[in-house]
N, C-alpha and C positions, 0 to 999 in steps of 0.2 A: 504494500500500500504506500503511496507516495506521499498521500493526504497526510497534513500535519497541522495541529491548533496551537504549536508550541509557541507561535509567533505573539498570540495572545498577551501571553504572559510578562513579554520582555515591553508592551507598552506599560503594561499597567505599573511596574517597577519607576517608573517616572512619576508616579503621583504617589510614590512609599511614603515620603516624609510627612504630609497631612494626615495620614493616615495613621501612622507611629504618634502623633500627637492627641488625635483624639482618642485613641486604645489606651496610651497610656494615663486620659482623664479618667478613666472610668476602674470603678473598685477591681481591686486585682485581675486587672486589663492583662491582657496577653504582654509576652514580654520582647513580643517585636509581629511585626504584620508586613504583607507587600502589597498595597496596593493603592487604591482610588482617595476622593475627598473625604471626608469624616459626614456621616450624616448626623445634621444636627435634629433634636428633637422638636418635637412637635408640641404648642403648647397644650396644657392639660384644659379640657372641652370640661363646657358645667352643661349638666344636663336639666331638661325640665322635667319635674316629677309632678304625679297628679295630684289634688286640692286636697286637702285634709280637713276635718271637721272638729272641730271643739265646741262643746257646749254647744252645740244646735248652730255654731257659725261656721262661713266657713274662710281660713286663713290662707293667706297671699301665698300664690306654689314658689314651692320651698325649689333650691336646687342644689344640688349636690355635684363634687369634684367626680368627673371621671378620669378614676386612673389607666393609660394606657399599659398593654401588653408589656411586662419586660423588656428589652430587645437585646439579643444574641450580641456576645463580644463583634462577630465578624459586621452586622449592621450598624453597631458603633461605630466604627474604623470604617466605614462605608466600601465597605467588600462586595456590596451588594452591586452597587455602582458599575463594575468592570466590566467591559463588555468579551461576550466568547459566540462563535459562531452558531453554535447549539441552542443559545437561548437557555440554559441552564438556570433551573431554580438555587441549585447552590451556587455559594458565595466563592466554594474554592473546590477547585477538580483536578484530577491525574490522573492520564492514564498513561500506560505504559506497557511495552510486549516485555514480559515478562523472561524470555527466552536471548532477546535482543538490546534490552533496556533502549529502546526508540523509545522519544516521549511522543506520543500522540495525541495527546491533548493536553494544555497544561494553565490553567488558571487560580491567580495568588500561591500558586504551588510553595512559596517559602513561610506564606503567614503562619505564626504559629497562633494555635487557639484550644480554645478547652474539648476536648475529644469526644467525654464523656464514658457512654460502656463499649467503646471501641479497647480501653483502659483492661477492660478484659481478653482479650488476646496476649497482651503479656503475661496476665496472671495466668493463664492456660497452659502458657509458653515453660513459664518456672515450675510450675506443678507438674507439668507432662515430664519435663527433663528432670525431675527432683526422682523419681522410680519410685516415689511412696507408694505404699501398698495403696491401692486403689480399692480395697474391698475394708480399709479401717473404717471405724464408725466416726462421724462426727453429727456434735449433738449444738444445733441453735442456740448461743444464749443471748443475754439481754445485750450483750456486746456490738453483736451483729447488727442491731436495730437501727435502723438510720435515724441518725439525730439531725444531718446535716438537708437534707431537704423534706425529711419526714414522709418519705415515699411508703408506701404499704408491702405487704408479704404474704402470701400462701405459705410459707414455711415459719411457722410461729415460734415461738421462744420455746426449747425443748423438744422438738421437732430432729430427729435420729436421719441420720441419712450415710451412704461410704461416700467417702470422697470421690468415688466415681460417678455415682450419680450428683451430688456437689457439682461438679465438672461439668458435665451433662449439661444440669441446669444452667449454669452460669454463662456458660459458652451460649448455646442454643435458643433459650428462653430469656437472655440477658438477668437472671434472679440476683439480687444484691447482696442478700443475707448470706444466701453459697458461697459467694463470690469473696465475701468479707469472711465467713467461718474458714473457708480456702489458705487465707494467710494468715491470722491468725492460728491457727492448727500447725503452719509449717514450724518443722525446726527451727527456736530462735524464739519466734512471736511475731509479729506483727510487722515492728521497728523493721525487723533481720529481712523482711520478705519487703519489704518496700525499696528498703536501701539495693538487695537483689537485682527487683526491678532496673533500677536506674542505672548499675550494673552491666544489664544484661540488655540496655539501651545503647551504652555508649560501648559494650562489645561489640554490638550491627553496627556500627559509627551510625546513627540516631542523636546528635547531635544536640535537634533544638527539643529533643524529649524531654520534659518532669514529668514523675509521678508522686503523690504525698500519700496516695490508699489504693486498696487492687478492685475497687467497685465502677469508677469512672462518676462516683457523684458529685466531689470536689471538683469547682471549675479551675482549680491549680494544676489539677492533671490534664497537661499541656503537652501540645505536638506540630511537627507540619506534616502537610498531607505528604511530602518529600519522604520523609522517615518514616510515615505511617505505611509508604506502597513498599518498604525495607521489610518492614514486618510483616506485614500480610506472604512478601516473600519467602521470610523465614519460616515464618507459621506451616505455610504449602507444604514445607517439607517434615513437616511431622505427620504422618498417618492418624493418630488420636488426634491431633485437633482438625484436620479436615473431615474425621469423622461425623465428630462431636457438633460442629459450626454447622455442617449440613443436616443433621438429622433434621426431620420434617415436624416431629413431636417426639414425646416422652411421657412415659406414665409411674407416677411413685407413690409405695405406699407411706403412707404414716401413722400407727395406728391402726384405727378404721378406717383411718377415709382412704381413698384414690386422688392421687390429682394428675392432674391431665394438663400439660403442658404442650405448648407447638411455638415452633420458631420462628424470634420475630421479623424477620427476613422475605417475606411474601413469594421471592424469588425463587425459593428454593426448590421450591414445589410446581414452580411453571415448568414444562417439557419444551421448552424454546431456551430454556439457559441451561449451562452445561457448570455449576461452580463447584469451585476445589478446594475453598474455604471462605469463610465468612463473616462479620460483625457488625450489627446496627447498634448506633448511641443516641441517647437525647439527653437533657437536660438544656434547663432557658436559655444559659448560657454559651452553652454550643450549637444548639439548631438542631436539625436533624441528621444526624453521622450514618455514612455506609460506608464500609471497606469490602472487597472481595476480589479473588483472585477466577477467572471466568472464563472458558472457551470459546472463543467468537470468529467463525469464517475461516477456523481454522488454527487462530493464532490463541496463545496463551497470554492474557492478558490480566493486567492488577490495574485495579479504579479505586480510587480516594473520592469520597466526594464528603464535604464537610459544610456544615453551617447551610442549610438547607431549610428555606419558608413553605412549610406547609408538610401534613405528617405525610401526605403521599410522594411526597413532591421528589424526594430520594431516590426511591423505586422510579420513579419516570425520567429523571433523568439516566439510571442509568441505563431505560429502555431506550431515551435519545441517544444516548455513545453506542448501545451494540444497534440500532438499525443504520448509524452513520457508519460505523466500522463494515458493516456489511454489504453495504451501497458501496462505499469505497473500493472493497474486496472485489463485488463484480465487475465495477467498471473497468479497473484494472484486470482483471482475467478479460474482459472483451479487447482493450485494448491489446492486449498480449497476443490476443488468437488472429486480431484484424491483418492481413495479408501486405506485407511490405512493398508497395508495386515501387520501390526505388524512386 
């Protein structure tokens, strides 16, 4: 394939500096970005509320502050701004033949931003390579609990599971409590598995990687999609975690109950994609995250795609790269076959 979007990338690199300044206004903003103007906020809208009645009268409508949505570090920094061929809902994309390293597509490729449960993939990565017994018990405690955005759990406090179904879940289902039981459990504690992590970042040369926990709920656990297409590489090559990433669903006991879990990657289960491993993230601050490594027209290829407006909106862009990847591919087989009249 000839076709290339890398060109993208090296304008937006011109408007970095506005961008680094308004990231860095904002609460533990990313600790560097590449791209467009900073988008400034919009002011906060009073809304009109209907009449209220007291004692048989009735009082002037009241109006109340609306507060808008959060906005994602990358709409901060105005990432959103940069323009890519594809029309891309995300703010930052990569792809790459994984066989070749050609960049094929490449937008704010160096921003770094908060990941989210993309965060699990390396935790998967440490555990897979740690050879713990995979059939040890670990038991939920109040430890696990997320204090940090107060997300919920099917796996309750006391709740027994092996670290392989842990794993399962964490990878597949994105589940946080597994995820966090996972490192805390490893040799050491907690501290010892995180410090690992970042370790076993700057072993891949993963450069603008942190991590501070193995859940991906801290918006401190930071990446660029550059480092992040390293990992998903590395990932590839472990059998257990391309497993684990693609399973469709999963089912665990606890007790009495059943639960029924399915993976949150909608991809996975389409017969038009071909993937070799996987991970969806979210949280406010990141947007919505997809990592996967995927067969397309032939080619072996890794897509980042990071900070993405809207929950579908991840999944369709990456239907937009593999029908461009695949247009590409034919047009270039036809060229190839057309008859050289000299």
């Amino acid at each position: 394939m000839t076709a290339s979007l890398s060109s993208a990338s090296a304008a937006e690199r011109h408007k970095a500096p506005a961008a680094k300044k308004q990231a860095a206004s904002a609460a533990a903003a990313p600790r560097k970005t590449a791209s467009s103007r900073a988008v400034a906020h919009k002011p906060v809208a009073a809304a009109r509320v209907s009449r209220s009645f007291v004692a048989g009268r009735t009082s002037a409508p009241a109006r109340i502050a609306y507060v808008p949505a959060r906005q994602s570090y990358g709409q901060i920094a105005g990432l959103h701004e940069a323009f890519d061929p594809l029309s891309l809902k995300s703010s930052v994309a990569y792809v790459i033949d994984q066989d070749t390293n050609e960049v094929l597509l490449s937008k704010n490729d160096s921003a770094v931003l908060p990941i989210a449960s993309i965060t699990k993939l390396m935790t998967g990565t440490l555990i897979s390579e740690a050879k713990l017994p995979m059939d040890e018990m670990i038991t939920i405690t109040q430890d696990d609990v997320d204090t940090e955005k107060g997300s919920s759990s099917r796996l309750v406090v006391g709740a027994t599971l092996s670290r392989g179904e842990m794993l399962h879940l964490a990878l597949m289902s994105s589940e946080n409590r597994a995820a966090h039981a996972l490192g805390r459990t490893y040799p050491g504690g907690l501290a010892t598995f995180v410090t690992l992590m970042n370790a076993k970042a700057r072993q891949l040369g993963m450069n603008d990687t942190h991590y501070v926990e193995p859940t991906g709920l801290s918006s401190r656990n930071q990446s660029s999609a550059r480092d992040l297409a390293t990992l998903v590489g590395s990932a590839y090559q472990d059998p257990l975690l391309r497993e684990l990433t693609t399973s469709p669903n999963y089912t665990v006991d606890i007790g009495r109950r059943t639960l029924q879990y399915n993976n949150t990657n909608r991809l996975v289960s389409n017969p038009a994609w071909d993937i070799g491993v996987q991970k969806t993230g979210f949280i406010n601050e990141a947007g919505q995250c997809l990592v996967m490594q995927a067969k397309i027209a032939g080619r072996k290829l890794i897509m980042v795609f990071l900070d993405s407006a809207g929950r579908l909106s991840r999944v369709a862009d990456a239907e937009r790269v593999r029908r461009w990847v695949e247009s590409s591919s034919a047009a270039a087989a036809m060229m190839a076959a057309k008859p050289n009249n000299g």
